[in-house]
N, CA, C, O and CB atoms as a CASP TS submission, in Angstrom:
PFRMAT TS
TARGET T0000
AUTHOR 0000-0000-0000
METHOD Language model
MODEL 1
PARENT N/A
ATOM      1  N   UNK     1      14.097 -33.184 -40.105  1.00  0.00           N
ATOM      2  CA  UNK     1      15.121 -32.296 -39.540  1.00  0.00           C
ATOM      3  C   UNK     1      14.649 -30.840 -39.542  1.00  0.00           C
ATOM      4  O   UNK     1      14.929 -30.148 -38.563  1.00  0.00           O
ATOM      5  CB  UNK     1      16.438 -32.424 -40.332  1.00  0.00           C
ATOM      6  N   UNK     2      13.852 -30.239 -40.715  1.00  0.00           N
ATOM      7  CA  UNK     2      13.708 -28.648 -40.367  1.00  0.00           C
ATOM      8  C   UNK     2      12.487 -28.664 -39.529  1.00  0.00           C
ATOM      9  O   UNK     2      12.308 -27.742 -38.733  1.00  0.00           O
ATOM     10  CB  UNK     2      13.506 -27.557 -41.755  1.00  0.00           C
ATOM     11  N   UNK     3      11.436 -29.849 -39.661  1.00  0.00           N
ATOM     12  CA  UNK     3      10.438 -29.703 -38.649  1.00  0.00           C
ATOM     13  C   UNK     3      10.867 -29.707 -37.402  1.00  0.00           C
ATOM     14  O   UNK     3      10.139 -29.120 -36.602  1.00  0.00           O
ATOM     15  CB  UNK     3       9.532 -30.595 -38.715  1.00  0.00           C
ATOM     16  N   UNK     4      11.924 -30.239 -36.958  1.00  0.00           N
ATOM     17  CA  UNK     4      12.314 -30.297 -35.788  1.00  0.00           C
ATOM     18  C   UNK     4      12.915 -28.586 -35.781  1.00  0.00           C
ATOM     19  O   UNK     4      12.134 -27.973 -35.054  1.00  0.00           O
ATOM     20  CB  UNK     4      13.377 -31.662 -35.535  1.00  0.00           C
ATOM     21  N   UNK     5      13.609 -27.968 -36.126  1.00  0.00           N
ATOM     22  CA  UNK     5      14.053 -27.001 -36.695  1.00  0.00           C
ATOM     23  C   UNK     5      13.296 -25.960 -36.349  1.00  0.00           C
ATOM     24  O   UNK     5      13.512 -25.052 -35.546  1.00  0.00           O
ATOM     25  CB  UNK     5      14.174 -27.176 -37.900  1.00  0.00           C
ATOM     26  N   UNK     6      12.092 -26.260 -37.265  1.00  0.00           N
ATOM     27  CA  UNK     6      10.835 -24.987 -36.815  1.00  0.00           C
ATOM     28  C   UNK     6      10.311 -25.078 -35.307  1.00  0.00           C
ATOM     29  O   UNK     6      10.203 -24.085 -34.588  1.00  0.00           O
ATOM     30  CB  UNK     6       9.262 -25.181 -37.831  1.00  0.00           C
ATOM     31  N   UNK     7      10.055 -26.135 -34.985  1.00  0.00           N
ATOM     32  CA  UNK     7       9.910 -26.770 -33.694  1.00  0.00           C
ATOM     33  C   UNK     7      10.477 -25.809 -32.405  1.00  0.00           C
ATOM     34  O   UNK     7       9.950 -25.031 -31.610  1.00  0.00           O
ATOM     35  CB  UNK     7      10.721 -28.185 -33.787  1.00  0.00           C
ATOM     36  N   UNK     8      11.617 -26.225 -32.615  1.00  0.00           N
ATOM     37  CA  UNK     8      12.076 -25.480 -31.195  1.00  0.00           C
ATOM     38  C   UNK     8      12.525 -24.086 -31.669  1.00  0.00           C
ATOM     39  O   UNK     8      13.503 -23.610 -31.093  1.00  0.00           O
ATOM     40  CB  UNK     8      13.454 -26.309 -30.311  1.00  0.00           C
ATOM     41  N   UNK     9      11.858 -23.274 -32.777  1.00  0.00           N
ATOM     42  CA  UNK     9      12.156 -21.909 -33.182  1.00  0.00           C
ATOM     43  C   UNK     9      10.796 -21.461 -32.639  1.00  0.00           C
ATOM     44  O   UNK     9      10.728 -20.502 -31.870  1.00  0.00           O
ATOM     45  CB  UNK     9      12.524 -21.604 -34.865  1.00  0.00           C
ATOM     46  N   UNK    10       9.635 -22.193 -33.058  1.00  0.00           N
ATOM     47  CA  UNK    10       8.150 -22.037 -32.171  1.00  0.00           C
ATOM     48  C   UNK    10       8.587 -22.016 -30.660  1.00  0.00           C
ATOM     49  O   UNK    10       8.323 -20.993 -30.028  1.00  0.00           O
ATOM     50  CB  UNK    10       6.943 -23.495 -32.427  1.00  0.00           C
ATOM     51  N   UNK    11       9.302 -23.162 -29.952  1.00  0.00           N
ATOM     52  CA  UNK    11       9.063 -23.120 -28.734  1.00  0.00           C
ATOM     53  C   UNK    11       9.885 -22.137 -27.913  1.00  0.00           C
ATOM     54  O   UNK    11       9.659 -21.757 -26.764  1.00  0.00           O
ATOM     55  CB  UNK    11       9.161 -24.324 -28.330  1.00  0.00           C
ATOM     56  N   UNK    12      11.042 -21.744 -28.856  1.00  0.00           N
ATOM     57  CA  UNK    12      11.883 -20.290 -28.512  1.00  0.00           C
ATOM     58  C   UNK    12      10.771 -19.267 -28.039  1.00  0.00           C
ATOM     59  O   UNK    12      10.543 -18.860 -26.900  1.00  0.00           O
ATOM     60  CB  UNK    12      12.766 -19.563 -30.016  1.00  0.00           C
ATOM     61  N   UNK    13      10.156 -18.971 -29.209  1.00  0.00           N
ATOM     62  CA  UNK    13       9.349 -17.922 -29.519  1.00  0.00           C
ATOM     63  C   UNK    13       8.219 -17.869 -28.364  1.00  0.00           C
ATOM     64  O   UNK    13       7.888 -16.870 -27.726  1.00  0.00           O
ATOM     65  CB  UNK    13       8.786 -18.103 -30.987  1.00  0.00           C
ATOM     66  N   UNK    14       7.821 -18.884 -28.274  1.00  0.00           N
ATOM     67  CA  UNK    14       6.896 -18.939 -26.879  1.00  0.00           C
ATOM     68  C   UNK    14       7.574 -18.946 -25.854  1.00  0.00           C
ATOM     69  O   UNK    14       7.180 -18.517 -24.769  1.00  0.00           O
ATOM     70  CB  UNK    14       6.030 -20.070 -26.666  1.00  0.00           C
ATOM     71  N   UNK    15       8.545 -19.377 -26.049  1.00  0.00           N
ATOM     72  CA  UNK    15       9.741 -19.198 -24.202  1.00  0.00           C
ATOM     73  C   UNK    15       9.783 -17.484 -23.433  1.00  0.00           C
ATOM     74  O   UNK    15       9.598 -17.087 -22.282  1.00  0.00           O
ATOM     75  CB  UNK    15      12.161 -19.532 -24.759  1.00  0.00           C
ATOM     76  N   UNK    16      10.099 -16.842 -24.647  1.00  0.00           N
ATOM     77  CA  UNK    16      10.725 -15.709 -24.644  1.00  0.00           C
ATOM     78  C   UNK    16       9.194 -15.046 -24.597  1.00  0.00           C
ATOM     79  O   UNK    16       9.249 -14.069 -23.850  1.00  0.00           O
ATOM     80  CB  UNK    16      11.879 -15.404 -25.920  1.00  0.00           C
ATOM     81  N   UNK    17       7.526 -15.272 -25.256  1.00  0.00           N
ATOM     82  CA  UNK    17       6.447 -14.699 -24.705  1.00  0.00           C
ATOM     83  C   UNK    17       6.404 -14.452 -23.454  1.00  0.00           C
ATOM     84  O   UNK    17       6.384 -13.477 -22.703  1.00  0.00           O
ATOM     85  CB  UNK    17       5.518 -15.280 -24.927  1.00  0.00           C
ATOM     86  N   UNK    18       6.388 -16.418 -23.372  1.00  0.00           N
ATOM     87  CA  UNK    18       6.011 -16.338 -21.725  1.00  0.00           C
ATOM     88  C   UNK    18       7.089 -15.797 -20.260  1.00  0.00           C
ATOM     89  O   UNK    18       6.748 -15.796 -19.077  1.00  0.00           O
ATOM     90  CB  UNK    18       5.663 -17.943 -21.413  1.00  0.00           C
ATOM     91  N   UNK    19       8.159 -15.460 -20.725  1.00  0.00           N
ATOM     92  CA  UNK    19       9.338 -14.963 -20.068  1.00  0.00           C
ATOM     93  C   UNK    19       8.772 -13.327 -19.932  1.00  0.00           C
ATOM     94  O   UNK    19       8.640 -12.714 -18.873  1.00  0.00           O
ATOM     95  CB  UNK    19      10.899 -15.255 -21.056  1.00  0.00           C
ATOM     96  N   UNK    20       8.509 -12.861 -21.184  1.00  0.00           N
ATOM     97  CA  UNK    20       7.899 -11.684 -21.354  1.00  0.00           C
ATOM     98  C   UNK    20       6.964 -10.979 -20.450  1.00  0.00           C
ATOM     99  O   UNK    20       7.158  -9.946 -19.808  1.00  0.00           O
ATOM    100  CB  UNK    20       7.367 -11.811 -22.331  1.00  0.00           C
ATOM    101  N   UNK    21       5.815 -11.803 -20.526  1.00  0.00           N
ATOM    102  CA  UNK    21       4.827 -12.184 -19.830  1.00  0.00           C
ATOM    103  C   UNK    21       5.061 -12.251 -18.437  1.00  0.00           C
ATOM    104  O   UNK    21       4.551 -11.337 -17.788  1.00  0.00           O
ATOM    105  CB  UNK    21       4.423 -13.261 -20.277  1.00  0.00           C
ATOM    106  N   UNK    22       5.684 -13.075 -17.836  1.00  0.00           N
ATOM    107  CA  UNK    22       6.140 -13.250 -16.182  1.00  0.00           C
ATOM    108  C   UNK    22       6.809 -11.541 -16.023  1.00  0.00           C
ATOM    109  O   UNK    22       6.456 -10.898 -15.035  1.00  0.00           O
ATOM    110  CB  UNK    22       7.698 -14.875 -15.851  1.00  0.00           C
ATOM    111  N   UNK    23       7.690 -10.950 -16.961  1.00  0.00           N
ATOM    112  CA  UNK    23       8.683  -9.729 -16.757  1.00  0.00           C
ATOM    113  C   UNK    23       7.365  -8.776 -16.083  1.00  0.00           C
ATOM    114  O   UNK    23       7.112  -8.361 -14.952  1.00  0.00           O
ATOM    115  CB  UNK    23       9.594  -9.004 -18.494  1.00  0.00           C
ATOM    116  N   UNK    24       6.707  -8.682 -17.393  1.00  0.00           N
ATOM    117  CA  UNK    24       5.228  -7.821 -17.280  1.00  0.00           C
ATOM    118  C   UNK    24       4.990  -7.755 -15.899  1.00  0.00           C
ATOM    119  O   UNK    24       5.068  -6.878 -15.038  1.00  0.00           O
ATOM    120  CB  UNK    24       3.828  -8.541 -18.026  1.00  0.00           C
ATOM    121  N   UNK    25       4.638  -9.086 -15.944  1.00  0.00           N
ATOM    122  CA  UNK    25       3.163  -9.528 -14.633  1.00  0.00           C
ATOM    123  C   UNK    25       4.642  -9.116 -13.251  1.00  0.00           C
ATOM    124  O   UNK    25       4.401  -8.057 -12.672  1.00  0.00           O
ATOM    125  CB  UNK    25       2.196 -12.318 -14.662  1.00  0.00           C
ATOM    126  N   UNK    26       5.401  -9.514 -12.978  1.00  0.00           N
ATOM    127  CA  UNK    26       6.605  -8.761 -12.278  1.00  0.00           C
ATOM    128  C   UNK    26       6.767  -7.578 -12.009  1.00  0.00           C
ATOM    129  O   UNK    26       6.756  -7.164 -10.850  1.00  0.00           O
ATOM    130  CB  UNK    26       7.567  -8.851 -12.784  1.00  0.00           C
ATOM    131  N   UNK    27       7.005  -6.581 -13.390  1.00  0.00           N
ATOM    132  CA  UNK    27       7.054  -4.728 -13.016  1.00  0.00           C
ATOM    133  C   UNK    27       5.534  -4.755 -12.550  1.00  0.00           C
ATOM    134  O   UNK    27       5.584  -3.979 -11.595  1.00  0.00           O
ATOM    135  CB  UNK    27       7.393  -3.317 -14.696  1.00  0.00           C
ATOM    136  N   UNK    28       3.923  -5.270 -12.664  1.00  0.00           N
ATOM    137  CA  UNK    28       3.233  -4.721 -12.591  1.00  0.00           C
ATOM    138  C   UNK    28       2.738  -5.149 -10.831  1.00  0.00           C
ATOM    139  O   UNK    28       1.985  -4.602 -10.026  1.00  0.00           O
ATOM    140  CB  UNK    28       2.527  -4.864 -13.832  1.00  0.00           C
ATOM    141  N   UNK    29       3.627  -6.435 -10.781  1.00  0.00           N
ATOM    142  CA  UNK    29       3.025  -6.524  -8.843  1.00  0.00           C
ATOM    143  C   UNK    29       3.912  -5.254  -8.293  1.00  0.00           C
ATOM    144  O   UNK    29       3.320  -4.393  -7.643  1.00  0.00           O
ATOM    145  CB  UNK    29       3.667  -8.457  -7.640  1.00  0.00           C
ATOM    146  N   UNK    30       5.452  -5.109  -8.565  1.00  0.00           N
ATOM    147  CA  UNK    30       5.937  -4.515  -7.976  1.00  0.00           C
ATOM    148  C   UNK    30       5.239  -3.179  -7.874  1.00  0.00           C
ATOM    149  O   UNK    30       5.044  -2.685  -6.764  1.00  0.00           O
ATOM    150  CB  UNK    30       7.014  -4.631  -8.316  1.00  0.00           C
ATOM    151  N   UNK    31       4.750  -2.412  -9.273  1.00  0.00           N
ATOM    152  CA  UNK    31       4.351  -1.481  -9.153  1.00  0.00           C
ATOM    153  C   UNK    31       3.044  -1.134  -8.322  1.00  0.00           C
ATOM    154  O   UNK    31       2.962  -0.184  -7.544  1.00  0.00           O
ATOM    155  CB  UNK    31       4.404  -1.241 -10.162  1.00  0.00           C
ATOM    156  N   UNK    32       2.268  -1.831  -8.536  1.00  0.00           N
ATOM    157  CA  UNK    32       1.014  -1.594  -7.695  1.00  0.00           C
ATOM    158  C   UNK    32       1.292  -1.849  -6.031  1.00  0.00           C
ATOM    159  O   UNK    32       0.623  -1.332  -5.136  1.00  0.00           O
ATOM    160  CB  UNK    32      -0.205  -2.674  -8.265  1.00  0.00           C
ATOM    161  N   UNK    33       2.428  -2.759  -5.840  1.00  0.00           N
ATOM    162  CA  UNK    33       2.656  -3.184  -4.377  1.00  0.00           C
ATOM    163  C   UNK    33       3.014  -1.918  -4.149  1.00  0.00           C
ATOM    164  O   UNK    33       2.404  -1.499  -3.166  1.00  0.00           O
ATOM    165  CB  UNK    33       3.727  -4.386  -3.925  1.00  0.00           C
ATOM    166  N   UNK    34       3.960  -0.858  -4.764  1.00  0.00           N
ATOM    167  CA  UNK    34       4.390   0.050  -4.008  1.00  0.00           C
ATOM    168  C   UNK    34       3.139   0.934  -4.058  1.00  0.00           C
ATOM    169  O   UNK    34       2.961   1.599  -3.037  1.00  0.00           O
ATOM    170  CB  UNK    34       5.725   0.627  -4.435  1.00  0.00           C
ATOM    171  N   UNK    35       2.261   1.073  -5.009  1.00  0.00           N
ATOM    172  CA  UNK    35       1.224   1.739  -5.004  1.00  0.00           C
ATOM    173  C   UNK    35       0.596   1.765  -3.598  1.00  0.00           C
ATOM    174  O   UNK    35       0.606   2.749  -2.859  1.00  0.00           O
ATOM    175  CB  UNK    35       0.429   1.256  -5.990  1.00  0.00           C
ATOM    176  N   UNK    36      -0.041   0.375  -3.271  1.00  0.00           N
ATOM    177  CA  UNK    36      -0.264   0.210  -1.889  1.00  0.00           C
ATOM    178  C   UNK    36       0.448   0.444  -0.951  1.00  0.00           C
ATOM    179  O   UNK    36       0.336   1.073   0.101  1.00  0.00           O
ATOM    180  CB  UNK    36      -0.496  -0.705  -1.649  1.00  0.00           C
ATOM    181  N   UNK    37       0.942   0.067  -1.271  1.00  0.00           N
ATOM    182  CA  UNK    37       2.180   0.394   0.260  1.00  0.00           C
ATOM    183  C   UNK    37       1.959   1.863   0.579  1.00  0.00           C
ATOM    184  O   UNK    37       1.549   2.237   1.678  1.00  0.00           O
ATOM    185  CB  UNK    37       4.251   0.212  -0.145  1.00  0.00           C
ATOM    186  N   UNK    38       2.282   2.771  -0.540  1.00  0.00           N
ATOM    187  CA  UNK    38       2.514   4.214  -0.169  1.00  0.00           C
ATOM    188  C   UNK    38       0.856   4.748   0.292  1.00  0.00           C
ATOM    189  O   UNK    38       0.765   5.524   1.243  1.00  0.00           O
ATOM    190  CB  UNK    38       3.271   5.167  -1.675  1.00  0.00           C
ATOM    191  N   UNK    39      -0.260   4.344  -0.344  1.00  0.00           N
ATOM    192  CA  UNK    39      -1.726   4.031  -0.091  1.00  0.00           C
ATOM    193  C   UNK    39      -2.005   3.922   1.606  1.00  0.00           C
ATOM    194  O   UNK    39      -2.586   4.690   2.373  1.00  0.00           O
ATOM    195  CB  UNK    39      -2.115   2.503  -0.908  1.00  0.00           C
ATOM    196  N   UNK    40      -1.293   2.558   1.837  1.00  0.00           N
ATOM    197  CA  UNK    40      -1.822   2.399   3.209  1.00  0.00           C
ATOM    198  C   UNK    40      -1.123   3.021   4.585  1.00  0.00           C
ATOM    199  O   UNK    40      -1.448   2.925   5.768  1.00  0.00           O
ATOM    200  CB  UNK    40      -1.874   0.990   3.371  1.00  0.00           C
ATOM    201  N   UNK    41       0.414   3.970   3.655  1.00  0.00           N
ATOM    202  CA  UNK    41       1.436   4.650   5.096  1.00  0.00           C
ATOM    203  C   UNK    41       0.353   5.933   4.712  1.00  0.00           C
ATOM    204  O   UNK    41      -0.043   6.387   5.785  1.00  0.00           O
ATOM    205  CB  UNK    41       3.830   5.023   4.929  1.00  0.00           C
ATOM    206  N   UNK    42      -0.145   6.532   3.781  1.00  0.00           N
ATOM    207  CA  UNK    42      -0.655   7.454   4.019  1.00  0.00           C
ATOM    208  C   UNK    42      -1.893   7.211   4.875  1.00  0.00           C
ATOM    209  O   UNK    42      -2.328   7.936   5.769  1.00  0.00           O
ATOM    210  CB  UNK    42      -0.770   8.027   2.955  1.00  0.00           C
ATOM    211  N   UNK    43      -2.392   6.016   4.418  1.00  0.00           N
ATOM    212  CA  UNK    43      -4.045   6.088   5.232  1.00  0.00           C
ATOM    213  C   UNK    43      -3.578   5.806   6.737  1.00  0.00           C
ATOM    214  O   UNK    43      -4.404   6.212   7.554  1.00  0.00           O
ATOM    215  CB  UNK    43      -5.435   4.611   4.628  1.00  0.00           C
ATOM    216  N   UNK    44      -2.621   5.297   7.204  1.00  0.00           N
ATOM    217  CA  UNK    44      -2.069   4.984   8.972  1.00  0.00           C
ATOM    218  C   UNK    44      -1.754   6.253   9.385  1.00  0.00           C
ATOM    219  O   UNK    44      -2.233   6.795  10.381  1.00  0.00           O
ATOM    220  CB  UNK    44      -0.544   3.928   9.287  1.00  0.00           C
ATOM    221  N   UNK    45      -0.453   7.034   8.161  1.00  0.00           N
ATOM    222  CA  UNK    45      -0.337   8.495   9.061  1.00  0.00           C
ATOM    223  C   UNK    45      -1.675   9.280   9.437  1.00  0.00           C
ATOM    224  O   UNK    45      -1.897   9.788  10.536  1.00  0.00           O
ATOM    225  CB  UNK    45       0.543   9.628   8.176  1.00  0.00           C
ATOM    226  N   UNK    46      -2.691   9.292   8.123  1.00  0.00           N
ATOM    227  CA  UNK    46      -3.756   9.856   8.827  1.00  0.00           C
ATOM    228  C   UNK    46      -4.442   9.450   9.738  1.00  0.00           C
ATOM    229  O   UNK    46      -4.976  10.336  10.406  1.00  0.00           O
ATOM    230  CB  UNK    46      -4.455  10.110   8.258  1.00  0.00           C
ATOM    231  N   UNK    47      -4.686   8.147  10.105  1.00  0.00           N
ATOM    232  CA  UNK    47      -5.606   7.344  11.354  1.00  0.00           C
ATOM    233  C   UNK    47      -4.457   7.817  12.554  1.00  0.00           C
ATOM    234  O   UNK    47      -4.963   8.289  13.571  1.00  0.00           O
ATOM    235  CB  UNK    47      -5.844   5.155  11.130  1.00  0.00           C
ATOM    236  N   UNK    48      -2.932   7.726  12.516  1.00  0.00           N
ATOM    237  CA  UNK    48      -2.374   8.151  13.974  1.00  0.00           C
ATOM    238  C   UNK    48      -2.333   9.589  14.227  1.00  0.00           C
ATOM    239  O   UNK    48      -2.055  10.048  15.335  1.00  0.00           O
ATOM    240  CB  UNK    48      -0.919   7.663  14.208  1.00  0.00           C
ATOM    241  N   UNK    49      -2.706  10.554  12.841  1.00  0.00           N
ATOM    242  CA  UNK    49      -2.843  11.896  12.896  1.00  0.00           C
ATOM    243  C   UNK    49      -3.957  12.223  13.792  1.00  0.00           C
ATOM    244  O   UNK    49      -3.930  12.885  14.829  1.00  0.00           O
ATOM    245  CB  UNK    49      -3.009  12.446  11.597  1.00  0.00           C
ATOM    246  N   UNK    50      -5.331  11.413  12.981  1.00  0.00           N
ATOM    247  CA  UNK    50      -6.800  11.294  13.726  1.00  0.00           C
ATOM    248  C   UNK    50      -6.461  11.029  15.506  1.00  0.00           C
ATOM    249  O   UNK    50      -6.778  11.761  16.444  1.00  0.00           O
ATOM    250  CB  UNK    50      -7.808   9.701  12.937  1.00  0.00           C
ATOM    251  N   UNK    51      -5.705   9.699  15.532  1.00  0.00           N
ATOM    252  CA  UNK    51      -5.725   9.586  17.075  1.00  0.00           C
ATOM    253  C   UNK    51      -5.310  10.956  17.737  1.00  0.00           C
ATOM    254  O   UNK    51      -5.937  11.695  18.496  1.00  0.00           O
ATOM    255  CB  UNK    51      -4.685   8.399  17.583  1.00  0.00           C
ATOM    256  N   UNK    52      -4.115  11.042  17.229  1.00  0.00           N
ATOM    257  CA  UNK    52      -3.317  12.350  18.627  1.00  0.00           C
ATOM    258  C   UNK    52      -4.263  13.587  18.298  1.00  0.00           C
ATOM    259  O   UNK    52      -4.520  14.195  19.337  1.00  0.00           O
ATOM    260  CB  UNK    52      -1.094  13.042  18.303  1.00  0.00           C
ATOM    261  N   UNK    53      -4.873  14.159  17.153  1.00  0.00           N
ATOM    262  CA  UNK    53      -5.942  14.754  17.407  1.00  0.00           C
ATOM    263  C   UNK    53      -7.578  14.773  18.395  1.00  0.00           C
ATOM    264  O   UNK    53      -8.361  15.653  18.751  1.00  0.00           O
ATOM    265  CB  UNK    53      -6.004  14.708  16.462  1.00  0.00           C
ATOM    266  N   UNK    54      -7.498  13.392  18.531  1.00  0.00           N
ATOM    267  CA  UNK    54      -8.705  13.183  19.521  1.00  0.00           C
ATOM    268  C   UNK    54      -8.006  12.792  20.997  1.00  0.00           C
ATOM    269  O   UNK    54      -8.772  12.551  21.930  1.00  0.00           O
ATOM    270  CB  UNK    54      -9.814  11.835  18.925  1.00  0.00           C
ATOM    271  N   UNK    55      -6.956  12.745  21.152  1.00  0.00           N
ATOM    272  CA  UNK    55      -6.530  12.247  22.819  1.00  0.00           C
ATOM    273  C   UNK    55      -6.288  13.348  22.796  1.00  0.00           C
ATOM    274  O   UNK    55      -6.516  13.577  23.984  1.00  0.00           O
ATOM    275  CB  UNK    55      -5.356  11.126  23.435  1.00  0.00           C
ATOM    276  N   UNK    56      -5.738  15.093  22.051  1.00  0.00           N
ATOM    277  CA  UNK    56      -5.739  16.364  22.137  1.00  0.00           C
ATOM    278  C   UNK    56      -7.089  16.667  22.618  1.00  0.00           C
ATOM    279  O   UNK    56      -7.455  16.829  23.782  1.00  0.00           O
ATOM    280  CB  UNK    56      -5.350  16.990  20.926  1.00  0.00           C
ATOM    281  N   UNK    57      -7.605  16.705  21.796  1.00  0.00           N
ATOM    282  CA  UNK    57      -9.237  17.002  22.383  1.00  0.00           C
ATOM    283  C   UNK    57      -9.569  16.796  23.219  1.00  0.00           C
ATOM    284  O   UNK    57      -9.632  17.669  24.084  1.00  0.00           O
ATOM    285  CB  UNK    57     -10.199  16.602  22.010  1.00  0.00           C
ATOM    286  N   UNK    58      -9.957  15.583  23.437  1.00  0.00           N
ATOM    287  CA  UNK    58     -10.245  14.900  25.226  1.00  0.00           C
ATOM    288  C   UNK    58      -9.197  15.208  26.139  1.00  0.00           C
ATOM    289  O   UNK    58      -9.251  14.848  27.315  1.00  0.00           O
ATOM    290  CB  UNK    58     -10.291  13.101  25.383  1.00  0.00           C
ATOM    291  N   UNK    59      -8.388  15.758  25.733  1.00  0.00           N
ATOM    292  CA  UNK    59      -7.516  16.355  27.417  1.00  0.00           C
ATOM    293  C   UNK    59      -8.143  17.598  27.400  1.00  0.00           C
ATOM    294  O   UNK    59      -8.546  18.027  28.481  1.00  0.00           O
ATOM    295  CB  UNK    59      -5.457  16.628  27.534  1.00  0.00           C
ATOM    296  N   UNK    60      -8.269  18.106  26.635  1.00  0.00           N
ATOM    297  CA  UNK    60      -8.828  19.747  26.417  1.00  0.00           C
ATOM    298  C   UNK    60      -9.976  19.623  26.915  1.00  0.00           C
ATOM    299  O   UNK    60     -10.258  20.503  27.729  1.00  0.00           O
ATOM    300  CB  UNK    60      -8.986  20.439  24.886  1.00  0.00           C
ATOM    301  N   UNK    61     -10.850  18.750  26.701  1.00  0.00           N
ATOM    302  CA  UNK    61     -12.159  18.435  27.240  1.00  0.00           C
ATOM    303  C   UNK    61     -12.230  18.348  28.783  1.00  0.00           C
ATOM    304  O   UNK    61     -12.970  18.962  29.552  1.00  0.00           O
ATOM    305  CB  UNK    61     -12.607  17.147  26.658  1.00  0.00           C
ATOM    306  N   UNK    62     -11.048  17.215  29.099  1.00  0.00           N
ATOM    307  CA  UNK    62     -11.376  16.936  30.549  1.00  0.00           C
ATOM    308  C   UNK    62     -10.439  17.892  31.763  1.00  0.00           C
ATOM    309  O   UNK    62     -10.506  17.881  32.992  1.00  0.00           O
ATOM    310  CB  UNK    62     -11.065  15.237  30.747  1.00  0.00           C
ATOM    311  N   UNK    63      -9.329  18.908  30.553  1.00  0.00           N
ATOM    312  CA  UNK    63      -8.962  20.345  31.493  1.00  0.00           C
ATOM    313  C   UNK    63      -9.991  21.265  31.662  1.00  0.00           C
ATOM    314  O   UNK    63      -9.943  21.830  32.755  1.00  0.00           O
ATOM    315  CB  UNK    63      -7.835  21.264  30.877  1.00  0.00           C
ATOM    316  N   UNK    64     -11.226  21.717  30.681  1.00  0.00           N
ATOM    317  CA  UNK    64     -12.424  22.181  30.832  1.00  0.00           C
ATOM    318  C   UNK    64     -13.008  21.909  32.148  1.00  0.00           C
ATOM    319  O   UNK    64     -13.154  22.769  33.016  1.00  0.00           O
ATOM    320  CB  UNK    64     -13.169  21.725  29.858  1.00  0.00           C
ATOM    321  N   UNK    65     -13.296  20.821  32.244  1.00  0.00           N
ATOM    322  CA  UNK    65     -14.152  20.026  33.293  1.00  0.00           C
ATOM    323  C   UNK    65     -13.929  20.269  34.444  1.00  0.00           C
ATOM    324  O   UNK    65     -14.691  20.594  35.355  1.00  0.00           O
ATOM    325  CB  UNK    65     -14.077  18.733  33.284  1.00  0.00           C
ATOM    326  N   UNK    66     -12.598  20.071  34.408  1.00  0.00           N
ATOM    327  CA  UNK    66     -11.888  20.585  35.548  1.00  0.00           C
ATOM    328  C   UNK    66     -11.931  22.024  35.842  1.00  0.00           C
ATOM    329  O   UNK    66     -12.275  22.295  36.992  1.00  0.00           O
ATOM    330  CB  UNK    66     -10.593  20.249  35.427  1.00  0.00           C
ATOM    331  N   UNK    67     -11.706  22.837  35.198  1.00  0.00           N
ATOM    332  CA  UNK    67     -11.550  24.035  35.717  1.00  0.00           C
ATOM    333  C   UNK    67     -13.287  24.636  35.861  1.00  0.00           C
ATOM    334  O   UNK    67     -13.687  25.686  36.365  1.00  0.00           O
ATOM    335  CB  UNK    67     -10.441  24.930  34.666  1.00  0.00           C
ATOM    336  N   UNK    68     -13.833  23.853  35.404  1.00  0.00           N
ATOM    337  CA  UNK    68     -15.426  24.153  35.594  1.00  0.00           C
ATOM    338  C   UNK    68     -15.839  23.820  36.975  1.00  0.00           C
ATOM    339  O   UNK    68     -16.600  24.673  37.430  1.00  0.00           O
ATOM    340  CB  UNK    68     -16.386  23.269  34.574  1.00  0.00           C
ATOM    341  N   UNK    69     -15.526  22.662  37.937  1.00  0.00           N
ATOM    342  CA  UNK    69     -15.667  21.780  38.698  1.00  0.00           C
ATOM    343  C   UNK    69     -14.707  23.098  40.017  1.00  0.00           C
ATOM    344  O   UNK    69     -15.269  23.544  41.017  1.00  0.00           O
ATOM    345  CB  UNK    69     -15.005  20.032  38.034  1.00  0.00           C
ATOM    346  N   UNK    70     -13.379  23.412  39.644  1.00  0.00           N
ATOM    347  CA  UNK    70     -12.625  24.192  40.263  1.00  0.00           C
ATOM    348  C   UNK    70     -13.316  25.684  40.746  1.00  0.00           C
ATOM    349  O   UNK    70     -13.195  26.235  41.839  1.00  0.00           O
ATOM    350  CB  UNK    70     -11.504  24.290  39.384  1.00  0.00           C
ATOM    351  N   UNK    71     -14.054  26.124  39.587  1.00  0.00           N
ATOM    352  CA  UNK    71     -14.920  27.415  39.869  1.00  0.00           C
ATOM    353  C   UNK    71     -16.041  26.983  40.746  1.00  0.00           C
ATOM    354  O   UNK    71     -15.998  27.375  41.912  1.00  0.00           O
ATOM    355  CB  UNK    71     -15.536  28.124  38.495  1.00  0.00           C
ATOM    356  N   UNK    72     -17.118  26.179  40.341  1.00  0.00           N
ATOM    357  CA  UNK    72     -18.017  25.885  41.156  1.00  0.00           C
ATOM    358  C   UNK    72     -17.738  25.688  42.598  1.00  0.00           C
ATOM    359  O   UNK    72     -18.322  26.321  43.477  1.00  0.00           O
ATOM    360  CB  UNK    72     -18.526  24.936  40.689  1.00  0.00           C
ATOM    361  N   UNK    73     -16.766  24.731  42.831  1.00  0.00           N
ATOM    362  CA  UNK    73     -16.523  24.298  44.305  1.00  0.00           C
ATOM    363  C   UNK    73     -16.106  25.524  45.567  1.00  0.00           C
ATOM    364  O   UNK    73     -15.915  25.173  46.731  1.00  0.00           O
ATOM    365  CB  UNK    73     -15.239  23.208  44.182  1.00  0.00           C
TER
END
């Protein structure tokens, strides 16, 4: 009877580790997921920053061209 006793006071005790354990491993996806998350909106704002900076450019480029093309002619 107390072996049984100690028994499921051990398997408490490991319930409540491994419950522990899952809590952990839980705050720590969430946390790093948001880590990434906020990681990869910054690295997109900068790649769509990069784009409209280079389709800026290349219009600037090809209004140049033009008005180069406009003088010559």
């Amino acid at each position: 009877m107390i072996t049984l006793l100690i028994l499921m006071i051990l398997l408490g005790v490991l319930a409540i580790k491994i419950g522990l354990f899952f809590i952990k491993g839980l705050f720590w996806l969430i946390f790093v997921g948001f880590g990434l998350l906020l990681i990869t909106k910054i690295f997109f704002l900068g790649l769509i920053a990069l784009g409209i900076f280079a389709i800026y450019w290349l219009v600037q480029l090809f209004q140049v061209q033009n008005h180069n093309r406009n003088i010559n002619s």
